[in-house]
N, C-alpha and C positions, 0 to 999 in steps of 0.2 A: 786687464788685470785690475784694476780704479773701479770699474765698474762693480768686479765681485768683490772687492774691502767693501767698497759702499754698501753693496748689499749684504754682508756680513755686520758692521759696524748698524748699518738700520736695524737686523735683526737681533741683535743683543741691544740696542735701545728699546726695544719692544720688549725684549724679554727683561730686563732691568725693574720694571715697575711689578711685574707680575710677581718676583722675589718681597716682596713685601706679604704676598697673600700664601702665595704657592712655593715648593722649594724648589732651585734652579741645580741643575749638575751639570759640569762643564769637564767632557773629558774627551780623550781622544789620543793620537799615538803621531810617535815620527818616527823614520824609518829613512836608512841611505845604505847602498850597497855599492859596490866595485866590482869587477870581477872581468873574464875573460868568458866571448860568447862566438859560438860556431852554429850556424844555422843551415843545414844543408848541405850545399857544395861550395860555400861563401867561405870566405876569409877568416881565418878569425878576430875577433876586433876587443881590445879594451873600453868600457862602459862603465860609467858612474850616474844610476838613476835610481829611486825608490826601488823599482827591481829591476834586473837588465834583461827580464826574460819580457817583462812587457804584459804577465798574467793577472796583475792587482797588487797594489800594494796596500799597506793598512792606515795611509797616513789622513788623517783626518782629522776635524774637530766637531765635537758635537756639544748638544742643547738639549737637554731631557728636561721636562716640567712634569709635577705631578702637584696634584692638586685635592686634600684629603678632604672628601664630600659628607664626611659619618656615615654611621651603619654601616662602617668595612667597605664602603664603596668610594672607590678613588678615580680621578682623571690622570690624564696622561697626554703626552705630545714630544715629541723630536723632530728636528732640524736638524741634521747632517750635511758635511760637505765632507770630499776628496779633494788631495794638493798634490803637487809632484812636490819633490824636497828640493832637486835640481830648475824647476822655475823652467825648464825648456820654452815655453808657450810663449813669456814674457818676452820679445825680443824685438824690437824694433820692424822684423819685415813678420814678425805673427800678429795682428787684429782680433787671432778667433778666441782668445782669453778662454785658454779652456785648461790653464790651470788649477784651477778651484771649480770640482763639480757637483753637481747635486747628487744625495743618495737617497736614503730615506728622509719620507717626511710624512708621518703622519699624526692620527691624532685618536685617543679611546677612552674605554672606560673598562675598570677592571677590579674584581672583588676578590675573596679570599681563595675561590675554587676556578673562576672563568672570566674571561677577558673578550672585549669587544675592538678592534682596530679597521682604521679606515684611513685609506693613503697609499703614496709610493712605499711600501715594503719590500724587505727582502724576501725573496720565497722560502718556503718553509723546505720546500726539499733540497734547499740548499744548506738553510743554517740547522734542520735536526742535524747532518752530522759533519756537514766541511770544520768542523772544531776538534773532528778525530784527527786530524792530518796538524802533529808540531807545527810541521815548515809551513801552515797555512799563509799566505799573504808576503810571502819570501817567495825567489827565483828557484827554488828547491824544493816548492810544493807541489800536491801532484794532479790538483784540478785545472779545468782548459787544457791549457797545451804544455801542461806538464805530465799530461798521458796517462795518467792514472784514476782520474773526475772527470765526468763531461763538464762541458759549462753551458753560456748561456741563460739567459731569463728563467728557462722551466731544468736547468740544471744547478751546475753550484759556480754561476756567474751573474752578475748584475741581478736584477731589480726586478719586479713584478708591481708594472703601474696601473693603477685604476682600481686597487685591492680592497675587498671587504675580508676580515680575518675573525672568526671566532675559536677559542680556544679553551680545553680546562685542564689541571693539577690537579688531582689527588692520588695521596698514597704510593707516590713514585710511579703513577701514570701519567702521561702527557698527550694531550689530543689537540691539532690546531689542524684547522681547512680554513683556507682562502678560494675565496672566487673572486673572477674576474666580469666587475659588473654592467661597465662602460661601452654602447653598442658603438662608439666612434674609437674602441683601442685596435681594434683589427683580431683580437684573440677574446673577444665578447664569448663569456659561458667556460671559459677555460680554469680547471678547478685543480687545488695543489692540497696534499694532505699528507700526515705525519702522525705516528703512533711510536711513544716512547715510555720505556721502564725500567726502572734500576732507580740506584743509589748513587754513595758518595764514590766507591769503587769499581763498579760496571753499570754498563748500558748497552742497552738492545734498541735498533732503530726500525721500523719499515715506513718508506714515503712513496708517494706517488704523485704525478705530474703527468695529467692531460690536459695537453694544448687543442684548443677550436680555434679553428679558420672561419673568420663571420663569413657570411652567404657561403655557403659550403656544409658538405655530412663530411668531410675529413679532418681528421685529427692526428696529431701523435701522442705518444704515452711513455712516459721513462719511469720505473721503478726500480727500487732499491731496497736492499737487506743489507746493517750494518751491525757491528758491536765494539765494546770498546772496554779494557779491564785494566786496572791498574792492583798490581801484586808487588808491596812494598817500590823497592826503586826500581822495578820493571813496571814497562809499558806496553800493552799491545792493539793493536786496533783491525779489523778488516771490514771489508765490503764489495760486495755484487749489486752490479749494475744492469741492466736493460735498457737499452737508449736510442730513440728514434730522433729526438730533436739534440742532436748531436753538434759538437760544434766543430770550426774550420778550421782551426790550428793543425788539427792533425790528417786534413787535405777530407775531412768528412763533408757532408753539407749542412752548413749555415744552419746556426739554432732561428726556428723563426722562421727561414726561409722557404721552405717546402713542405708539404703535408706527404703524410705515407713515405714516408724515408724509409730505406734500408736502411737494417736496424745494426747497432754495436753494443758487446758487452765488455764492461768495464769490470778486471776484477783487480784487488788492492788489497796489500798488508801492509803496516808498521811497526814495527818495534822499535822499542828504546829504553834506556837506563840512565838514571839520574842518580849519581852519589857527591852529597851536598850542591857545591854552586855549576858543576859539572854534568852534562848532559850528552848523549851520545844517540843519536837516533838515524834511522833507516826505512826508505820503504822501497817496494816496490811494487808495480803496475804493467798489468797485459790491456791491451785494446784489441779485439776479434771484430773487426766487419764483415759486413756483408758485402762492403764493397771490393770490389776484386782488389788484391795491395795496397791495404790500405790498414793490416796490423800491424803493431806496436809493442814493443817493452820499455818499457822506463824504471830510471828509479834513481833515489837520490840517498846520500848519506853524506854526513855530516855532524856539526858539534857547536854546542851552544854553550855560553859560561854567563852564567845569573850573577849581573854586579847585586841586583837588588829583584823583590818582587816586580820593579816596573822597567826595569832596562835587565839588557843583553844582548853580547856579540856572540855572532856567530860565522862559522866558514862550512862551505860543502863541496861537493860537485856532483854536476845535475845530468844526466845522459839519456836521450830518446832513441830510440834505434828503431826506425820504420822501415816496412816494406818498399816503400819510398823514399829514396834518397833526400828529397827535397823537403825532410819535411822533419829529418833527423835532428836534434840538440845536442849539442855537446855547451857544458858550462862550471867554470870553477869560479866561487861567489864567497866574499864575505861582506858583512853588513853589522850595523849596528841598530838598535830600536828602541825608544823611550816610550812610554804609556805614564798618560798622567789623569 
């Protein structure tokens, strides 16, 4: 834990002098939950972690630089970490200090219509639309092994390292592909892309994500079709999935770990209602494999109350029900979250 303040505390020495030329933004979120979690044919047990389901939580802090070059041409850079809120890691018989993890980090250049990035990023088929889903980054959201999102690198989990990303905006279009350039990452040539349009009230998504296996002609491919529309204080959101790099929470095979996977389609709705600090939302989610017993329904519902634009408590409960006992959820959660 010493080790990552010190490497935190050097990093903000280094960024410290650059606030003299370039402007620094320092933002990030906390997040603690409780709640009651049944996993399978286990027990059920009381838990207090950032989330008790174990799928990502949003606590972080981050470092964004940008640096105004003229002629509308600007730089850019972040530093990212993840924290648990509960310090598990810290404890006298843990060493592996893996409290505080790396996320993103990279570094670009970006003008009025298109953007150049280079670094650990998030995948694009992740973030055009994992921000349809409220309970995103809470034990009530429906990607990973909330059954509703695949995860994983080339779904809407973790990280895409070794990344070149180019991108453009115009006119409420959005176009961004990453490849993967590095012949020593193990997924060398593997390329993620994203097409988006709308406005301040809807949005239409399609992304795609094909994974290469270096030395090998096999691959997988996950695509998706989403949208998303807000009509006064109703909310709606949906999305189909296609997904070969599937991941293992829901007894699939490992994102990453095998080429030519039998394939699962993910489909997903949301709806929700907000009147004033009051919010009320619901989704739910089928998983269809290929693999024999191995579908799913999920879904979650729940209520969130806005002290402020940057904090809110929320309570839900969260239920999987698979073909496989072993692999079912059951979970009642409440949580609180600040963004600063």
């Amino acid at each position: 834990m010493n080790k990552n303040l010190l490497a935190i505390a050097i990093a903000a020495s280094l960024v410290a002098p650059l606030a003299v030329q370039a402007e620094v933004k320092v933002s990030g979120a906390f997040q603690a939950e409780v709640g009651t979690l049944e996993i399978g044919t286990g027990d059920r047990q009381t838990i207090t972690d950032s989330d008790i389901t174990g799928n990502g939580s949003p606590n972080r802090v981050r470092f964004d630089v940008t640096e105004n070059l003229g002629g509308g041409l600007k730089g850019f850079a972040r530093f990212d970490w993840e924290f648990d809120t509960f310090n598990r890691a810290d404890t006298t018989n843990d060493t592996s200090n893996t409290n505080i993890r790396n996320r993103e980090k990279y570094i670009g250049l970006k003008g009025s219509m298109a953007h150049l990035k280079m670094g650990r990023i998030q995948g694009i088929y992740k973030t055009s639309s994992l921000g349809y889903d409220k309970w995103s980054s809470t034990s009530l959201q429906a990607r990973n092994g909330g059954g509703g999102m695949s995860g994983g690198n080339f779904g809407h989990s973790s990280f895409v390292e070794d990344a070149l990303e180019v991108g453009f905006n115009a006119g409420g279009l959005k176009g961004t592909v990453q490849y993967v350039a590095d012949e020593t990452n193990g997924n060398e040539g593997s390329i993620l892309g994203a097409l988006q349009y709308g406005g301040k009230t809807w949005e239409v998504t399609a992304a795609v994500a094909n994974q290469e296996f270096n030395n090998s002609d096999d691959n997988n491919i996950n695509w998706k079709l989403a949208g998303k529309a807000t009509l006064g204080g109703l909310y709606l959101a949906l999305q189909y999935e296609n997904v070969e790099t599937a991941q293992s929470k829901l007894g699939l095979p490992a994102a990453g770990s095998t080429a030519n996977v039998d394939a699962a389609d993910y489909i997903w709705g949301e709806a929700g209602y907000r009147m004033d600090n009051a919010e009320l939302i619901a989704w739910v989610g089928s998983v269809s494999s290929d693999i024999a017993d191995h579908d799913a329904l999920s879904y979650s519902v729940g209520a969130k109350y806005h002290f402020s634009k940057r904090m809110f408590a929320y309570a839900g409960y969260h239920k999987t029900d698979s073909d496989t006992d072993a692999h079912d959820v059951d979970a009642f959660v409440g949580g609180v979250r600040l963004g600063f």
